[in-house]
DRENTIKE-781248 format. One record per residue (C-alpha): residue number from 1; residue in one letter; z, y, x. Coordinates in nm, 3 decimals. Each point is the difference from the previous one (the first is absolute). Layout:
# DRENTIKE-781248
+-----+------+---------+---------+---------+
: seq : type :      pz :      py :      px :
+-----+------+---------+---------+---------+
: NUM :    A :       Z :       Y :       X :
...
+-----+------+---------+---------+---------+
This chain:
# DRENTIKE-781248
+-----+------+---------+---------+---------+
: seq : type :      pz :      py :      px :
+-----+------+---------+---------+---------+
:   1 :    X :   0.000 :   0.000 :   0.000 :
:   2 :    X :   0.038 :   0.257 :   0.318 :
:   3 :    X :  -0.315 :  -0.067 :   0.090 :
:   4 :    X :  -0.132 :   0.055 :  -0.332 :
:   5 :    X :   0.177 :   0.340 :   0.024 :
:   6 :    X :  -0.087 :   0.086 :   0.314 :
:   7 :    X :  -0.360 :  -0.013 :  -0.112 :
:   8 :    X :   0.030 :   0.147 :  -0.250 :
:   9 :    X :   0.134 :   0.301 :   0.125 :
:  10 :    X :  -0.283 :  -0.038 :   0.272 :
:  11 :    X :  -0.268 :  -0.002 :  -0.276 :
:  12 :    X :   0.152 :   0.328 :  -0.141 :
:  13 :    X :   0.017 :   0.171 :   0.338 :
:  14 :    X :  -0.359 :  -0.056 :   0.033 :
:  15 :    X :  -0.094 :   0.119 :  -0.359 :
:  16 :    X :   0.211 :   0.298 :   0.026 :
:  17 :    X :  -0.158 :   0.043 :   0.350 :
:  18 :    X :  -0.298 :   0.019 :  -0.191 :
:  19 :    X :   0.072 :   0.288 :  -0.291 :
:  20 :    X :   0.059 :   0.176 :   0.283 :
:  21 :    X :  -0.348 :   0.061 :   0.070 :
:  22 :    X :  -0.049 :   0.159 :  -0.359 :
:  23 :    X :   0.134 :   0.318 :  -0.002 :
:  24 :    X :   0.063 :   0.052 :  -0.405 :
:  25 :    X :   0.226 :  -0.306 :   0.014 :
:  26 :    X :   0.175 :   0.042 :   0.328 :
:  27 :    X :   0.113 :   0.358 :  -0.118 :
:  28 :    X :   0.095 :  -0.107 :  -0.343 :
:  29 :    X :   0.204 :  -0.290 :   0.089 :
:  30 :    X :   0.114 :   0.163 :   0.404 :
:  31 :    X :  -0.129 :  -0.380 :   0.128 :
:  32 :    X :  -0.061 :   0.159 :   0.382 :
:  33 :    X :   0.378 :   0.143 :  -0.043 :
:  34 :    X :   0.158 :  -0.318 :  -0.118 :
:  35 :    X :  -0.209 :  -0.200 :   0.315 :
:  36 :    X :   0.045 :   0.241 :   0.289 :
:  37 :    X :   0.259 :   0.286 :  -0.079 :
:  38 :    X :   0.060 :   0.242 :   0.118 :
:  39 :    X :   0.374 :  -0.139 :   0.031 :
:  40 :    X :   0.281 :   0.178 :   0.177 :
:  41 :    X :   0.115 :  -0.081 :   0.365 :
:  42 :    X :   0.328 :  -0.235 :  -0.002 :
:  43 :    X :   0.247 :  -0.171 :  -0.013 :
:  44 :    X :   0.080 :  -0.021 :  -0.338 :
:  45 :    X :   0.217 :  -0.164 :  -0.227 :
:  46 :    X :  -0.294 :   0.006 :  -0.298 :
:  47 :    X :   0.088 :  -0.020 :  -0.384 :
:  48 :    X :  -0.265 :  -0.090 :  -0.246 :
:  49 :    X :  -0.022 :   0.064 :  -0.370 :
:  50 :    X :  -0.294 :  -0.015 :  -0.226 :
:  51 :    X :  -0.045 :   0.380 :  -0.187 :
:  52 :    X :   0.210 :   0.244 :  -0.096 :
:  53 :    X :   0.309 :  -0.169 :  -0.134 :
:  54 :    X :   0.062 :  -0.231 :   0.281 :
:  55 :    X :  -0.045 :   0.290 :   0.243 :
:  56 :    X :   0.264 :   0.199 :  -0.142 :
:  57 :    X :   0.235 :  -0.246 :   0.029 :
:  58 :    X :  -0.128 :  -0.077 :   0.348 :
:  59 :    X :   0.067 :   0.411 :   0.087 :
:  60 :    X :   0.359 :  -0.024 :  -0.149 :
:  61 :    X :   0.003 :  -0.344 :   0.212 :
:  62 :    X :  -0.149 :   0.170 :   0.300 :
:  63 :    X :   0.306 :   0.311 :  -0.071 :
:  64 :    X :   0.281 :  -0.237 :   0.043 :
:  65 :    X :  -0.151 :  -0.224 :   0.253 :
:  66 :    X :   0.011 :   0.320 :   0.222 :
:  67 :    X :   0.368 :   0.059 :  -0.030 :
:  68 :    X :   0.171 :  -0.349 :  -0.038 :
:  69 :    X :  -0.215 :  -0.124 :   0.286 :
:  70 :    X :   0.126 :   0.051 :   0.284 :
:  71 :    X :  -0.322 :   0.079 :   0.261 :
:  72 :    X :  -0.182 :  -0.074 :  -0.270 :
:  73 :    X :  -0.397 :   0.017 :   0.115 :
:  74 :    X :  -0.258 :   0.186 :  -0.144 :
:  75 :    X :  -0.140 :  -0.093 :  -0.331 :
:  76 :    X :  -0.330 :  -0.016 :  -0.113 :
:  77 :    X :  -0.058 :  -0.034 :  -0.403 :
:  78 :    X :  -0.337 :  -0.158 :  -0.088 :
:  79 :    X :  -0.158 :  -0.050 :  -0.355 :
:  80 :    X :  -0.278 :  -0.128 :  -0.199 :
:  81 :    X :  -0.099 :   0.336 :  -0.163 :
:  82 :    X :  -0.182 :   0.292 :   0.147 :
:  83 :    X :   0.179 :   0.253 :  -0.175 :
:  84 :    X :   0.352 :  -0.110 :   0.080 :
:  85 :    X :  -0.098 :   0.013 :   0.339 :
:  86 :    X :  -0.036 :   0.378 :  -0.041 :
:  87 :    X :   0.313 :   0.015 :  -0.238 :
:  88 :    X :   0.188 :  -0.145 :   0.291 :
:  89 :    X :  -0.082 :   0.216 :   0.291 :
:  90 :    X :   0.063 :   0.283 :  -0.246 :
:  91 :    X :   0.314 :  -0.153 :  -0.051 :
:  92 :    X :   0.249 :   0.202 :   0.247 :
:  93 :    X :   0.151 :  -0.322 :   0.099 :
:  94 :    X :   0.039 :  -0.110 :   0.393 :
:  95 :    X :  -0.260 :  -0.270 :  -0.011 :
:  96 :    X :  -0.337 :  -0.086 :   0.060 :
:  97 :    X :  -0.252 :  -0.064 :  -0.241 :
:  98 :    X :  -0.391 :  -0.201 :  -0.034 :
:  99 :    X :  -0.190 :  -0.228 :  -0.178 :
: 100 :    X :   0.104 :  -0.345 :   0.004 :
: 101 :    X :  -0.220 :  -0.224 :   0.243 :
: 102 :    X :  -0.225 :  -0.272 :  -0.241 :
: 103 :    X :   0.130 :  -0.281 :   0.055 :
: 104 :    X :  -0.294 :  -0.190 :   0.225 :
: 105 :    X :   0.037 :  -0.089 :   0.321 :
: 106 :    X :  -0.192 :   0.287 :   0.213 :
: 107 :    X :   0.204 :   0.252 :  -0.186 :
: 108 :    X :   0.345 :  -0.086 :   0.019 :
: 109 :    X :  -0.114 :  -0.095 :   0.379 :
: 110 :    X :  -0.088 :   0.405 :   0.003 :
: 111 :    X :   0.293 :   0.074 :  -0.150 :
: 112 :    X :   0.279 :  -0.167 :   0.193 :
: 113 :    X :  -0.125 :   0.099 :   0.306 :
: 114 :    X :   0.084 :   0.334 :  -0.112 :
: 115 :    X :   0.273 :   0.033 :  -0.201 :
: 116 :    X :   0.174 :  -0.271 :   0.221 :
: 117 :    X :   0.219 :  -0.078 :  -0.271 :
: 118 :    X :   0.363 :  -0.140 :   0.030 :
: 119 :    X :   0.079 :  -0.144 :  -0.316 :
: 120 :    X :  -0.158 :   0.024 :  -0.343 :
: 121 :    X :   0.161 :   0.102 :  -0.401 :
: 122 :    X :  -0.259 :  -0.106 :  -0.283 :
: 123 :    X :   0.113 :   0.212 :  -0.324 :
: 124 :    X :  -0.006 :  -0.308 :  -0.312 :
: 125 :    X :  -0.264 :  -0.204 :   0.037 :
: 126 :    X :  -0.239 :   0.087 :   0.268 :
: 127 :    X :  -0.009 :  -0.349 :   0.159 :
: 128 :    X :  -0.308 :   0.024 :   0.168 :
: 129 :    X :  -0.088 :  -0.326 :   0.268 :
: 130 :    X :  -0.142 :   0.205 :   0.228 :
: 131 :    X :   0.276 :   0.251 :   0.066 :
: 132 :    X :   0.275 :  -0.275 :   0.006 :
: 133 :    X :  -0.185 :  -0.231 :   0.249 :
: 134 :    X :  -0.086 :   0.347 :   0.173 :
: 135 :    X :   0.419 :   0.060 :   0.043 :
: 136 :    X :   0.069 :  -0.366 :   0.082 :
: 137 :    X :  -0.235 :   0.013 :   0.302 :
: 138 :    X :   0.159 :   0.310 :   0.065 :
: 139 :    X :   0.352 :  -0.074 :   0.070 :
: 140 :    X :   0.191 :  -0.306 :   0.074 :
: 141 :    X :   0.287 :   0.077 :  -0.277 :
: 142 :    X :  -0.115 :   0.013 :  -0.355 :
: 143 :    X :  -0.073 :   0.385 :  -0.017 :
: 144 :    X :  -0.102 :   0.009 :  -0.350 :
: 145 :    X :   0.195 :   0.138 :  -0.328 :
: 146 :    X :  -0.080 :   0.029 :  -0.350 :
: 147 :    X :   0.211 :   0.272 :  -0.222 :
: 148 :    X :   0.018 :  -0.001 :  -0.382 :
: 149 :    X :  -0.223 :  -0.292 :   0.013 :
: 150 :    X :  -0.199 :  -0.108 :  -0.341 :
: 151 :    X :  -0.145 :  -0.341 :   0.043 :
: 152 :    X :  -0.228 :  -0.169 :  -0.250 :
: 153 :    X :  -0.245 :  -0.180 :   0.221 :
: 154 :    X :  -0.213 :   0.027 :   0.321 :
: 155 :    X :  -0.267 :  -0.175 :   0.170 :
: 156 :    X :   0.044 :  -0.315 :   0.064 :
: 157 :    X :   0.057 :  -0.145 :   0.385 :
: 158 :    X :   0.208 :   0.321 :   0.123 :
: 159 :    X :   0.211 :   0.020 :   0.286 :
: 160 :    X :   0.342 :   0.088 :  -0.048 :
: 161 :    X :   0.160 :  -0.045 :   0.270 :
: 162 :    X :  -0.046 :   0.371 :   0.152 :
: 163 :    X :   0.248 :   0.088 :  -0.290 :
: 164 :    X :   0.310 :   0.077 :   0.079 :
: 165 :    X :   0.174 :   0.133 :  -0.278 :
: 166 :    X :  -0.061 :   0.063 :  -0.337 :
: 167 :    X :   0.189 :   0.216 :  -0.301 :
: 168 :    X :  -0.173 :  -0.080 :  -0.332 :
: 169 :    X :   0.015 :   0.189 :  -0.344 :
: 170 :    X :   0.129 :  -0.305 :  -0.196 :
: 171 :    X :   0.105 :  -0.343 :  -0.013 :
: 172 :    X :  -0.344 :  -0.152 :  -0.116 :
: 173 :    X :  -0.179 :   0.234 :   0.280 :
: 174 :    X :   0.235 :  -0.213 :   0.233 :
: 175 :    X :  -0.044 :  -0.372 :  -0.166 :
: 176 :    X :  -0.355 :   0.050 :   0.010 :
: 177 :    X :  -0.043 :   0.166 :   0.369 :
: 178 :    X :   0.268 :  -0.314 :   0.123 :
: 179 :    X :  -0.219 :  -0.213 :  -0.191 :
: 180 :    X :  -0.296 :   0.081 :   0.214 :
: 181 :    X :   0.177 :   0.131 :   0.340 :
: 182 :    X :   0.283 :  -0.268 :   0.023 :
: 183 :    X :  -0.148 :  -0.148 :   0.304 :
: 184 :    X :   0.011 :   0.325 :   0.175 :
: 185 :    X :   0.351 :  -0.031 :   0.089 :
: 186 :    X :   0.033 :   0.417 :  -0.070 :
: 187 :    X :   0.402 :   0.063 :   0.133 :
: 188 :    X :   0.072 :   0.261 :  -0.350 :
: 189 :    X :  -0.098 :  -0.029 :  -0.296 :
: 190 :    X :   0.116 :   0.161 :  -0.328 :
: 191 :    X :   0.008 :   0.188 :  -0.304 :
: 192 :    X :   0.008 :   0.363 :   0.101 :
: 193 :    X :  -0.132 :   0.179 :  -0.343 :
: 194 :    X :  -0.264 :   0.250 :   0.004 :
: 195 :    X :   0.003 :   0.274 :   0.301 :
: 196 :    X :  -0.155 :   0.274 :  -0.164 :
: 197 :    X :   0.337 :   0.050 :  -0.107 :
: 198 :    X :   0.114 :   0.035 :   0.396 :
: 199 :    X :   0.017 :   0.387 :   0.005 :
: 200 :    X :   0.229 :   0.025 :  -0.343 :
: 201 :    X :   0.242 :  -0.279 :   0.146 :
: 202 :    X :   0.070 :   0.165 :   0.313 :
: 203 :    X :   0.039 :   0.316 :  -0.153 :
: 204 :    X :   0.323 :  -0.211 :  -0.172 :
: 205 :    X :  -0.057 :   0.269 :  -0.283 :
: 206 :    X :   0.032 :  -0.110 :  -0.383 :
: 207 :    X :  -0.300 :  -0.019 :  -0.250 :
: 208 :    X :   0.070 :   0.321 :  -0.208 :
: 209 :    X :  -0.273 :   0.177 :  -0.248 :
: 210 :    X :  -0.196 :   0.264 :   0.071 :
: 211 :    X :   0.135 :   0.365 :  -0.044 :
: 212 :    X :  -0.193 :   0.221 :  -0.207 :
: 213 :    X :  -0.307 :  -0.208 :  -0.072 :
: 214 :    X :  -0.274 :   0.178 :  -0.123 :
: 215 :    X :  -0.261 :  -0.325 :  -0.020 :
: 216 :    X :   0.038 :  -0.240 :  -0.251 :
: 217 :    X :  -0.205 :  -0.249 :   0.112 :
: 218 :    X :  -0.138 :  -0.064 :   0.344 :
: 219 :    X :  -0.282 :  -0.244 :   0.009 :
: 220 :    X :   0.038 :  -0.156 :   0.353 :
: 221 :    X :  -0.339 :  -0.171 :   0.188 :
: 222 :    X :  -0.239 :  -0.072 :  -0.243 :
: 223 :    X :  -0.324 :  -0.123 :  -0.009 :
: 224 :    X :  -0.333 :   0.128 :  -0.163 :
: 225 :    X :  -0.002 :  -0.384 :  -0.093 :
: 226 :    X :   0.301 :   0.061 :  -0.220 :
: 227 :    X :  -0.138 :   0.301 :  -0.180 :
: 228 :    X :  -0.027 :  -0.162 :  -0.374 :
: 229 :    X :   0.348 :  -0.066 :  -0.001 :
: 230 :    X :   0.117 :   0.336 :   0.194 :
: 231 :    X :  -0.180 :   0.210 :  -0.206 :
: 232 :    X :   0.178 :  -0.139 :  -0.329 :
: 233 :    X :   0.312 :   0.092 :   0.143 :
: 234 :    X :  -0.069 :   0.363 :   0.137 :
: 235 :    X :  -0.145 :   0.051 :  -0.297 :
: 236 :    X :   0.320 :  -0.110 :  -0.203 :
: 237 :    X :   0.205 :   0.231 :   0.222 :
: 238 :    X :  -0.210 :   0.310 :  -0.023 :
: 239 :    X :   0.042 :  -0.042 :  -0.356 :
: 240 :    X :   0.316 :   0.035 :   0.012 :
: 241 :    X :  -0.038 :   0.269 :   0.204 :
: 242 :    X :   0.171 :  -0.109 :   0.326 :
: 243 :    X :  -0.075 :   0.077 :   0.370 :
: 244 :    X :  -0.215 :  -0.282 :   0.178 :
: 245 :    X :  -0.023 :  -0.037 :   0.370 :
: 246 :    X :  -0.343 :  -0.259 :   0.158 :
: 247 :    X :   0.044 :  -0.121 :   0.325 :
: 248 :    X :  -0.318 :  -0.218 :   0.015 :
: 249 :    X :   0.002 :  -0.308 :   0.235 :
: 250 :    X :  -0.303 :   0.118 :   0.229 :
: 251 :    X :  -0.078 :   0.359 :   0.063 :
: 252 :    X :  -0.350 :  -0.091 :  -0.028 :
: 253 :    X :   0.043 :  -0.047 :  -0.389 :
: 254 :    X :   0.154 :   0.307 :  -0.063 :
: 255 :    X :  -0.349 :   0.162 :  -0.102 :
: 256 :    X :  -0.039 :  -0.251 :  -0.242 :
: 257 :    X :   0.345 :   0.004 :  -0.175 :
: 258 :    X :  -0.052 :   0.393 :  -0.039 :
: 259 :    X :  -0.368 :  -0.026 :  -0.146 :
: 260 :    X :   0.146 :  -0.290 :  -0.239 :
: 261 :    X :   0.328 :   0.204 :  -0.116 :
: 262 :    X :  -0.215 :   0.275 :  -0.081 :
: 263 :    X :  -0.224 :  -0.174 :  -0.185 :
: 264 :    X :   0.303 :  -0.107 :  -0.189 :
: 265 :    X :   0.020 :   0.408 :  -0.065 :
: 266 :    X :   0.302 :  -0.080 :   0.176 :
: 267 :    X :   0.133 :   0.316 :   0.178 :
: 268 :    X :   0.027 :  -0.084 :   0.422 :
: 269 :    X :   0.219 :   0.229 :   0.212 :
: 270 :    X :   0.025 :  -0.030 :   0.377 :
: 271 :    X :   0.358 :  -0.130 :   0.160 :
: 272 :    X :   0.246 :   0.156 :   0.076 :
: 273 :    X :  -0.059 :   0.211 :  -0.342 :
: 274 :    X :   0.105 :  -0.196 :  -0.329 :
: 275 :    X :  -0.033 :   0.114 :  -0.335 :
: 276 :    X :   0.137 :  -0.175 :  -0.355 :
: 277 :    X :  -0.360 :  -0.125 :  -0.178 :
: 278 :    X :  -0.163 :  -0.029 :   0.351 :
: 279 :    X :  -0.097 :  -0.260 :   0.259 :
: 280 :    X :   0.119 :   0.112 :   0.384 :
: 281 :    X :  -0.255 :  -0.189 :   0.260 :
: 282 :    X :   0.144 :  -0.121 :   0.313 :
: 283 :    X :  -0.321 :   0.030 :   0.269 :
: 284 :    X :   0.210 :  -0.033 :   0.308 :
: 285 :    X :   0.152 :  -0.272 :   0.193 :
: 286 :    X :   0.386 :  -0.014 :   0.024 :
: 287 :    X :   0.100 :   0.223 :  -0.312 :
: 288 :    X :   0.188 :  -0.354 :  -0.191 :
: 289 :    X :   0.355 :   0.132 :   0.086 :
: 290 :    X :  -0.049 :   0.337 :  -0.081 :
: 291 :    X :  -0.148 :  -0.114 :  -0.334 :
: 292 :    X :   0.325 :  -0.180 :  -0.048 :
: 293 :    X :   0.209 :   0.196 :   0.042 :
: 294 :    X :  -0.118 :   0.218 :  -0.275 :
: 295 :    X :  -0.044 :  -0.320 :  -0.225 :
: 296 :    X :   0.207 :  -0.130 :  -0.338 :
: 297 :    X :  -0.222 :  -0.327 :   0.042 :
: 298 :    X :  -0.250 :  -0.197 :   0.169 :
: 299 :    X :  -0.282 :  -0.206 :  -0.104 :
: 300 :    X :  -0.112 :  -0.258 :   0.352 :
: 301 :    X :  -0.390 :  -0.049 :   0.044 :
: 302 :    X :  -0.154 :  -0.338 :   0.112 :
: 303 :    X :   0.163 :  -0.127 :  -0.294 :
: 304 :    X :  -0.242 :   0.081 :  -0.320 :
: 305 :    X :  -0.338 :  -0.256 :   0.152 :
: 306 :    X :   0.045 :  -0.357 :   0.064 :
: 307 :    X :  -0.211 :   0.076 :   0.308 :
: 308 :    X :   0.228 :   0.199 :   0.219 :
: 309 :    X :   0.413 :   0.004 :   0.115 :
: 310 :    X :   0.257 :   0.172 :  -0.112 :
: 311 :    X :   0.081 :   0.287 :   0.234 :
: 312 :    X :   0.317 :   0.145 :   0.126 :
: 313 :    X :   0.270 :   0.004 :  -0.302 :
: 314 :    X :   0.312 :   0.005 :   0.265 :
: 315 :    X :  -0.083 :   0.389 :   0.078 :
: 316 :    X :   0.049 :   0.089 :  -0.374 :
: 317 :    X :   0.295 :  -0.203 :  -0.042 :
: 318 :    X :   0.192 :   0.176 :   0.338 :
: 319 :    X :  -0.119 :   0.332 :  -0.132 :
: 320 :    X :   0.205 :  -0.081 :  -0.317 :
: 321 :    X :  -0.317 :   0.023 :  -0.212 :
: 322 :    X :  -0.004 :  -0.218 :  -0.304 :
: 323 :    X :  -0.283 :  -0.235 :   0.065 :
: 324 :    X :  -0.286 :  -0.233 :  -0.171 :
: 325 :    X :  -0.262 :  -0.205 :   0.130 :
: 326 :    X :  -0.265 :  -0.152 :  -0.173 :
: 327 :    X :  -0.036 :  -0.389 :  -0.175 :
: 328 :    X :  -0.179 :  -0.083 :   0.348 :
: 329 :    X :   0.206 :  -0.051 :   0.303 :
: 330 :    X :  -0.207 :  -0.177 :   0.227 :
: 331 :    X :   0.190 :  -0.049 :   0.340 :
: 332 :    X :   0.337 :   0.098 :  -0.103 :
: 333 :    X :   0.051 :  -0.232 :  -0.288 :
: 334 :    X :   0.338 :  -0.151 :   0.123 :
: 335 :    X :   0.111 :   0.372 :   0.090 :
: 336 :    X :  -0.109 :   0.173 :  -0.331 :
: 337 :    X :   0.104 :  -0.343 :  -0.199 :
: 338 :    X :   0.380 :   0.096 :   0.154 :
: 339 :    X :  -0.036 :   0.345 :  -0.095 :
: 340 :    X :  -0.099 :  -0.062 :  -0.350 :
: 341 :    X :   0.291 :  -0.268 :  -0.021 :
: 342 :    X :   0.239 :   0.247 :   0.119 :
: 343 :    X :  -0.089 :   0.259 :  -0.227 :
: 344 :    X :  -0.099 :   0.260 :   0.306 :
: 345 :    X :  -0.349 :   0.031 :  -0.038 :
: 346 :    X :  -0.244 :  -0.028 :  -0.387 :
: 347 :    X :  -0.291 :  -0.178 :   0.012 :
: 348 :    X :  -0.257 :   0.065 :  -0.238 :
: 349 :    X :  -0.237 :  -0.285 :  -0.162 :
: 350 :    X :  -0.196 :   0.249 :  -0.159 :
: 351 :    X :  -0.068 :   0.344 :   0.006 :
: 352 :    X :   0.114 :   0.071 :  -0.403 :
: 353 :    X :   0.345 :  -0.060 :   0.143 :
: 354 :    X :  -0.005 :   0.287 :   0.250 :
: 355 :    X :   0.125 :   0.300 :  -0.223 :
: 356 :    X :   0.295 :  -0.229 :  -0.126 :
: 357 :    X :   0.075 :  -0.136 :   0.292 :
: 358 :    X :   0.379 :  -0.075 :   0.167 :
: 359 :    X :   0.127 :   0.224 :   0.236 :
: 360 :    X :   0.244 :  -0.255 :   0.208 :
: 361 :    X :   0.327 :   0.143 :   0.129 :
: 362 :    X :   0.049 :   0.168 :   0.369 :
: 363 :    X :   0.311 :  -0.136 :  -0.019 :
: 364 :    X :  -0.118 :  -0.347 :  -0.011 :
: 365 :    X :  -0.329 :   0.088 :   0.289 :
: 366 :    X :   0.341 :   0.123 :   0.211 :
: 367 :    X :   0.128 :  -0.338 :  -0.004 :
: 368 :    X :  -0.278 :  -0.199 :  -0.016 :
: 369 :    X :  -0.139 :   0.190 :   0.316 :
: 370 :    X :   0.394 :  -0.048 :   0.152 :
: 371 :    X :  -0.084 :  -0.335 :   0.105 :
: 372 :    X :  -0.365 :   0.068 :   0.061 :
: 373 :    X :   0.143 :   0.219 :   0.309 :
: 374 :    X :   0.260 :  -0.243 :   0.137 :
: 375 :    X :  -0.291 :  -0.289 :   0.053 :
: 376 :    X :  -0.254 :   0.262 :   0.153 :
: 377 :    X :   0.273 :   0.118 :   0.247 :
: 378 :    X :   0.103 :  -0.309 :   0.079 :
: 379 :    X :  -0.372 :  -0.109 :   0.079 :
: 380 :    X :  -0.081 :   0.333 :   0.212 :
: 381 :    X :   0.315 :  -0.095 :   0.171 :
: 382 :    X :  -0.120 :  -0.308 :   0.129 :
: 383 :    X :  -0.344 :   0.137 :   0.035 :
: 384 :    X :   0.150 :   0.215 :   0.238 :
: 385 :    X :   0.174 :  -0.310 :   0.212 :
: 386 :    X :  -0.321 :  -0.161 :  -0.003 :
: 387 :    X :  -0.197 :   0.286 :   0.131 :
: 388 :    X :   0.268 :   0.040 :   0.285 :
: 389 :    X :   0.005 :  -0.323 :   0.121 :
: 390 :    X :  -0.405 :   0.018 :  -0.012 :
: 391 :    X :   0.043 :   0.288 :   0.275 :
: 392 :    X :   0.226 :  -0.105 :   0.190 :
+-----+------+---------+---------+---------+
């Protein structure tokens, strides 16, 4: 089965190789980039994370990393998507950011001659052969972690045995990873909850609502593909005449949510202004915790298509924002399943539900989220031992 992967990734090294030579596709899709660089000078210690949401976390990461660590080296961020690239480097943090290398054997040749890297983090579920064998050839210990790890399946034949420790979201992320990596031998392994929630538990400050909220509902990351079902429920608001705040998913769509509220006759305002009747548009990067702070409640994208994954419903729930998420929750089901149970988040099955919906208790998201922060400190913690021990 290696060998099977390893041509594999040979085959796609030679086809990407390939699109190089037309121009139209190599600047659509960055091919050269993702082949040759440029990448920074190292040694690094290099986190990866696939868009946005995983590169957040991997900043906050990145944050902490930098002052628990003692000597810790520098760190280079790398991710999927072209635009978090630039997101990053715009980010005012103390790191390094690029395009992550594809994962064929010239390239990640290219890139570790570079970077020189000295131990890798995946964000969730960015288990990709080529970077693991990559690290185990690398260094003699097993210099690979993966963080707030989400595990359904992978391709088949991978090599484990680079990893050396491993924090996952839930208990079935962790049956099913053990069920494929048992023979790995990985030293830790546990449930460490979801690390987007990193920066809110070492802050050690309580969920509390927002003060003087002048949005009533934010609608976080969504997708043109969810417009049917978005547009019955900023429609619902507006007649009701509350304040609506879109943050669309992809900046690229923000065009086409505009030209589709207004041929609603739906009345768009630009963010930061907000109005009662009136749809604010989000067109930047980075404005989700300002939103939220402004915000009653909070209705999570990725969740309204059967096609796509729910996105980031921990940042609405630390901001103290009441928050809903659609009947689809494709790649959080466990988490948002526990949620629902607990009464902390409201999940929708339709949109004729919205306007009535429940609005769950902070009080209960305070506790709930209590024992979400004792399991991620207690995985950082060890992430921490096991990144020591790597340097030594």
């Amino acid at each position: 089965m290696f060998n099977i992967l390893s041509i594999a990734r040979q085959a796609i090294g030679t086809a990407a190789k390939a699109a190089t030579k037309v121009p139209a596709v190599d600047n659509k899709f960055h091919i050269t980039e993702r082949l040759c660089g440029p990448w920074p000078e190292g040694p690094f210690l290099w986190l990866h994370g696939a868009s946005l949401g995983e590169c957040k976390m991997l900043l906050n990461l990145s944050k902490f990393l930098q002052e628990d660590l003692e000597s810790c080296p520098k760190i280079l961020i790398t991710t999927q998507k072209v635009e978090v690239v630039k997101f990053l480097k715009e980010s005012g943090y103390n790191i390094e950011a690029a395009i992550a290398p594809a994962d064929t054997p010239a390239a990640l040749k290219n890139f570790v001659l570079k970077v020189k890297p000295v131990g890798l983090i995946l964000a969730e579920n960015e288990l990709w052969p080529g970077y693991l064998g990559a690290m185990r050839k690398l260094s003699v210990k097993p210099a690979v972690a993966v963080v707030s790890g989400r595990y359904r399946s992978s391709l088949p034949g991978i090599d484990f045995s680079g990893v050396g420790f491993a924090s996952m979201q839930t208990g079935e992320d962790l049956s099913r990873f053990l069920n494929v990596a048992s023979r790995a031998n990985i030293s830790k392994m546990m449930i460490g909850g979801d690390w987007k929630l990193l920066p809110w538990v070492k802050s050690n400050q309580d969920v509390k609502l927002p003060e003087n909220p002048t949005v009533d509902t934010a609608f976080v990351s969504m997708h043109m593909a969810e417009w049917a079902s978005l547009c019955r429920m900023i429609v619902s608001s507006i007649k009701r005449q509350e304040s609506v705040v879109l943050i669309p998913r992809r900046l690229t769509e923000v065009d086409a949510f505009r030209k589709a509220l207004r041929d609603q006759e739906l009345m768009v305002v630009e963010w930061p202004l907000v109005q009662k009747g009136a749809v604010s548009m989000v067109s930047k990067y980075g404005q989700t915790k300002e939103v939220l702070a402004t915000a009653k409640t909070a209705v999570v994208g990725g969740s309204f298509s059967r096609g796509l994954g729910v996105h980031d419903f921990w940042e609405p729930l630390q901001a103290g924002v009441a928050t809903c998420v659609g009947p689809f929750s494709t790649g959080q089901k466990e988490n948002v399943a526990s949620l629902v149970r607990e009464g902390v988040i409201t999940q929708l099955q339709s949109t004729a539900g919205y306007s009535r919906r429940n609005i769950p208790d902070v009080r209960l998201v305070s506790t709930f989220l209590a024992h979400e922060r004792t399991k991620i400190q207690d995985s950082y913690d060890q992430l921490l031992d096991f990144l020591k021990k790597l340097l030594q």
